[in-house]
C-alpha positions in Angstrom: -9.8 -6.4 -0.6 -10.5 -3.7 -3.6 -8.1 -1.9 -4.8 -10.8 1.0 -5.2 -10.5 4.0 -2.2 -12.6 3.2 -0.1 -15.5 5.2 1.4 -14.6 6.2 5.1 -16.2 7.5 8.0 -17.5 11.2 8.5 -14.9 11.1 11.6 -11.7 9.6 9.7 -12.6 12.3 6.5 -12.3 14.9 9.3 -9.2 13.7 11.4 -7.7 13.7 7.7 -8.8 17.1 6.7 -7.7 18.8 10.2 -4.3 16.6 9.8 -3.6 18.3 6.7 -4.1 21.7 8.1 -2.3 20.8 10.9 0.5 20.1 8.1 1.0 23.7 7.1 1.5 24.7 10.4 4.1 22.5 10.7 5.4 23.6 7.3 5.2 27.3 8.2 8.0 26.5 11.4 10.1 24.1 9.3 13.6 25.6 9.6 12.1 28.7 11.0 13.6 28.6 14.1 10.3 28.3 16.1 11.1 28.8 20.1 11.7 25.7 22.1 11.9 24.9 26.0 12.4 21.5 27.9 10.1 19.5 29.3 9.7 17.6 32.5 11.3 14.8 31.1 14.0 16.8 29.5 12.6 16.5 25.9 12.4 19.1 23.7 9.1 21.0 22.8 8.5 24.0 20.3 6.0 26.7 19.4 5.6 24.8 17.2 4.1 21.5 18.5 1.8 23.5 20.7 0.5 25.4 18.0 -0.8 22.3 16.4 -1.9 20.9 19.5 -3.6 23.8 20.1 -5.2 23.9 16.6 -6.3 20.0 16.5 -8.0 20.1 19.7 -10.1 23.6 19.6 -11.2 22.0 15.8 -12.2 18.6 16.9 -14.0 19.8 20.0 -16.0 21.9 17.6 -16.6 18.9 14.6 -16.4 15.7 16.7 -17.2 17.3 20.1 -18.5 14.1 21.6 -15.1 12.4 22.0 -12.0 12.3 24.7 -8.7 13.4 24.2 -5.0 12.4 24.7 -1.9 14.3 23.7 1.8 14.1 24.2 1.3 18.2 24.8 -1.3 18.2 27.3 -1.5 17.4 30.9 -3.4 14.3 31.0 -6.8 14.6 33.5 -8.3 11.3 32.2 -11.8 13.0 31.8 -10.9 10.4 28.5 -11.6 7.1 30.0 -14.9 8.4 30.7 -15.6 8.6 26.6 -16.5 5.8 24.1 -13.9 7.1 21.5 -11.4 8.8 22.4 -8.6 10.5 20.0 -4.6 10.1 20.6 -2.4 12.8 19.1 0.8 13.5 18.4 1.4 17.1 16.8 4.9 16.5 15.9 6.6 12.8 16.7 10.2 13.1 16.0 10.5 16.9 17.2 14.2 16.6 17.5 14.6 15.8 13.8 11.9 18.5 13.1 14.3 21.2 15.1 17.3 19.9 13.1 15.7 20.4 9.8 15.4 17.1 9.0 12.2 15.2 7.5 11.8 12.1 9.2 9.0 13.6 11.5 5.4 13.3 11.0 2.4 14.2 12.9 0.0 11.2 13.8 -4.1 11.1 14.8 -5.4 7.4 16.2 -9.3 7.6 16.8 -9.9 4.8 19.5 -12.6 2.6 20.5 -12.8 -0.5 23.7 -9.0 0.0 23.5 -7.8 -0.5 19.8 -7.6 2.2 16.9 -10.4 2.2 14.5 -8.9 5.4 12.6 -5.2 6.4 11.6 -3.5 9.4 9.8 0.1 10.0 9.8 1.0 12.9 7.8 5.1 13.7 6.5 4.8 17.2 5.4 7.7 17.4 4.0 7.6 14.5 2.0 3.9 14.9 1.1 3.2 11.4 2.6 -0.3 10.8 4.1 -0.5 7.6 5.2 -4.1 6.2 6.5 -6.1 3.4 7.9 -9.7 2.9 9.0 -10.4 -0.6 10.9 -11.1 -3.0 7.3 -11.2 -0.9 4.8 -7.3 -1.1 4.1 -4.1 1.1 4.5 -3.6 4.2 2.1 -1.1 6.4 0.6 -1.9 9.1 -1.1 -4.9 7.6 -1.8 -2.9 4.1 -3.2 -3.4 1.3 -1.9 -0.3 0.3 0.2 1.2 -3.8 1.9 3.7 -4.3 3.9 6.2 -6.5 2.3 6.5 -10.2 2.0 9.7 -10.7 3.2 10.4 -13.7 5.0 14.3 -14.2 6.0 15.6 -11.6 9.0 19.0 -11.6 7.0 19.6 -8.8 4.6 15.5 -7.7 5.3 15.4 -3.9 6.5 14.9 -3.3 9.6 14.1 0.3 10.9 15.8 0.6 14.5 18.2 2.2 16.2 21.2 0.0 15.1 23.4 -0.1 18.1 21.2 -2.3 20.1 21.7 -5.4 17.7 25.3 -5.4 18.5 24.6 -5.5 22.7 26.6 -8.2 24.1 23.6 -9.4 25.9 21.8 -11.4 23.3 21.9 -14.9 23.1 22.8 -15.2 19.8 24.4 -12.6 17.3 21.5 -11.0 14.7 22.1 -12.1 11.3 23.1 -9.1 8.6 20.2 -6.7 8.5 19.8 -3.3 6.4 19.2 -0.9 9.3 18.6 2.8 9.0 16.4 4.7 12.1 13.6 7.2 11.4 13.5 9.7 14.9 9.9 9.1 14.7 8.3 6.1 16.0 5.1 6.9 14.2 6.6 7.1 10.7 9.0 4.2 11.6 5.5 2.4 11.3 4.3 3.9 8.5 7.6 3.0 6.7 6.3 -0.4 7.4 3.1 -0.3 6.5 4.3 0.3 2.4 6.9 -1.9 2.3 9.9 0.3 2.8 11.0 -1.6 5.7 10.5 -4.8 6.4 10.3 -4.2 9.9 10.4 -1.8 13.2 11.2 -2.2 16.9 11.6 -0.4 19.7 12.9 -1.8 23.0 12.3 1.2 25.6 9.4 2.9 26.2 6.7 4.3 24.2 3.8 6.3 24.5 0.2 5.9 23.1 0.9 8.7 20.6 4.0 7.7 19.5 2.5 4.1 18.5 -1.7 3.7 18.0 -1.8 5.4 14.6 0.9 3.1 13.0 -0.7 0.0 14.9 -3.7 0.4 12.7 -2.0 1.5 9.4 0.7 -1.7 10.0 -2.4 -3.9 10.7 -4.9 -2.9 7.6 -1.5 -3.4 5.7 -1.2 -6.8 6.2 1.9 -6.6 8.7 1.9 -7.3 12.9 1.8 -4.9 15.6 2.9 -6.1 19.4 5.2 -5.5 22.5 8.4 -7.7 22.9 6.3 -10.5 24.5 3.7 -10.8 21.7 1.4 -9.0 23.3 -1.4 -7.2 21.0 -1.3 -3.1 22.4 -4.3 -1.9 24.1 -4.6 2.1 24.3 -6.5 4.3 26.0 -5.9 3.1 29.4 -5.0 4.7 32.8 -1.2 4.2 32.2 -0.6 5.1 28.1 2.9 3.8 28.1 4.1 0.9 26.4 7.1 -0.9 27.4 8.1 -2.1 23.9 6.8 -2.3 19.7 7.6 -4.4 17.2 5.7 -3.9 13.8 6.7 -6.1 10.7 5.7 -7.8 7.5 3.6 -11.0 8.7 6.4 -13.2 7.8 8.7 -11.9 10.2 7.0 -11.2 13.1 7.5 -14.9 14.7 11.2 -14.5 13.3 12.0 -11.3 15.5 9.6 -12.3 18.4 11.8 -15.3 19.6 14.9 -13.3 19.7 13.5 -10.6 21.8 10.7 -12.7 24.1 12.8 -13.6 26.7 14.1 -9.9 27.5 12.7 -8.3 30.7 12.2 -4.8 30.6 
């Protein structure tokens, strides 16, 4: 695949654009004490996830107005199964860290079609990291050309997971030494992936379809895996948008992890 940057779509150059702006507003409430509220299911949400909800939706209904919508930060009326693309967003994954001044969140745009992502921007304001992905035409970063790595022993490879759950007395056998650090986003988890700065990512509770279709496609175009816990490929846009598990690695992994973590039932 060339190296050169490729030419993409009059809907990815727009979901980049409007994630970039969307950026700044998430700069302008970093460590600004934005106001935050719980809730349903107890998490946190600010003024300032809502404002770039807010701001991504009213500007893609008037550029791509054609197209469905799903968003951590709006009540979900599936007029969206009813459209041939439909875009998945999360304004800020890894609010918590974002609230603690901390820069491991990112937000993260997935443009879908007949279930998989054909379009993927994550964006880490803080770090200036814009990751993206249309469907063959590579994985970016800031406008380089990025792989995941070529790692192929789990021992000493870096993994990017919550570490407790390694040391659970419930697996069959005892993980071998990894390098393990967690990222509070799922999303950037997966972009850390995508470049090479982990070897791997996995998640063994639920997820959402904004927390994970974005970083499916960047892993993918990459040259890494993207599946649940049973090897499953992830199909989004579909009545129920959770996900019971993710695993995204370097190619050479994949089978390693897989057969340690099939046989769990969640």
């Amino acid at each position: 695949m060339s190296e050169q940057y490729p030419k993409f779509s009059k809907d990815h150059i727009i979901i980049r654009e409007l994630i970039k702006e969307s950026g700044k507003i998430a700069l302008k409430w970093f460590k600004n004490k934005p106001s935050v509220w719980k809730k349903e299911d107890g998490t946190d949400v600010s003024e300032a996830d809502i404002e770039i909800d807010n701001f991504l939706k009213s500007q893609f209904k008037k550029k791509i107005p054609n197209i469905g919508w799903l968003s951590e930060e709006n009540k979900d009326d599936y007029s969206r199964l009813s459209y041939d693309k439909v875009l998945i967003v999360d304004p800020i994954d890894g609010t918590k860290s974002f609230l603690n001044g901390k820069d491991d969140f990112c937000i993260s745009i997935a443009l879908i079609k007949s279930g998989r992502p054909i379009s993927a921007v994550i964006l880490n304001p803080i770090n200036k990291e814009l990751f993206e992905a249309e469907k063959n035409k590579g994985s970016w970063l800031n406008l380089k050309k990025i792989y995941t790595s070529k790692t192929s022993k789990l021992e000493n490879s870096k993994m990017c997971a919550f570490e407790p759950m390694f040391s659970h007395p419930a697996w069959k056998s005892p993980w071998p030494r990894m390098l393990i650090e967690n990222k509070n986003s799922i999303a950037y988890r997966m972009a850390l992936v995508s470049n090479g700065k982990f070897d791997s990512m996995m998640a063994l509770n639920t997820k959402s379809d904004w927390d994970v279709a974005a970083g499916d496609l960047i892993i993918n175009e990459a040259g890494g895996k993207v599946t649940d816990h049973k090897g499953n490929q992830l199909v989004y846009n579909l009545e129920n948008t959770s996900k019971k598990s993710i695993i995204g690695t370097c190619m050479s992994l994949h089978d390693k992890i897989l057969e340690r973590v099939i046989e769990i039932n969640l």
